[in-house]
N, C-alpha and C positions, 0 to 999 in steps of 0.2 A: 504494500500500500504506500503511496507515495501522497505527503503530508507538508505544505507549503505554512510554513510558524511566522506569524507577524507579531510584535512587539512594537511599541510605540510610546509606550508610557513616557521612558525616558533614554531620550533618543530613537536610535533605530535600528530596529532586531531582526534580521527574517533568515530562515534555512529553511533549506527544502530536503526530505527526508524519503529515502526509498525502504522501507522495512525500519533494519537497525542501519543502514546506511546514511552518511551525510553524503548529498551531493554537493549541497552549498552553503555556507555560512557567512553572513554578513552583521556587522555590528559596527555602529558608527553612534559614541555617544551626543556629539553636537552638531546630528545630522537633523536638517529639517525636513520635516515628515511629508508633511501633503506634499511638499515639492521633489520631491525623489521616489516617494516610494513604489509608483507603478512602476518608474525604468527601473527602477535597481527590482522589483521582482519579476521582471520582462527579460533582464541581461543576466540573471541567475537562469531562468528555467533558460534558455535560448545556451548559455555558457553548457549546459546537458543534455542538449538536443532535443530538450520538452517546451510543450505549449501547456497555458494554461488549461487545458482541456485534459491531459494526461494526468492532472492534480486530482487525487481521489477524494483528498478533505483539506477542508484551513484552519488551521489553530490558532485561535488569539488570546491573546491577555487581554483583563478588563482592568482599567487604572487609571492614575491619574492623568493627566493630558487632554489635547482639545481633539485627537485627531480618532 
């Protein structure tokens, strides 16, 4: 199952997860959010030859932040 993890509370968190596999992880603590986060989880699946469409589930945190 492959598992695309968004985090945003503080900063900006996403991995995309094939089983127990990481395919990608990204973390950027004074990254801002609305403004990056479609390309940077666009250039994640694309960097593993997936589309959105290939992501089985999305996992997010609920916290503090506007995004």
């Amino acid at each position: 199952m492959r598992v695309l993890g968004i985090c945003a509370s503080q900063g900006l968190h996403l991995c995309v997860l094939d089983d127990d596999k990481v395919l990608f992880n990204y973390s950027k603590m004074d990254e801002l959010k609305s403004d990056n986060l479609l390309s940077v989880i666009d250039d994640g699946l694309k960097q593993n030859g997936l589309t959105l469409s290939d992501v089985d589930a999305i996992a997010t945190c609920v916290g503090p932040g506007s995004f």
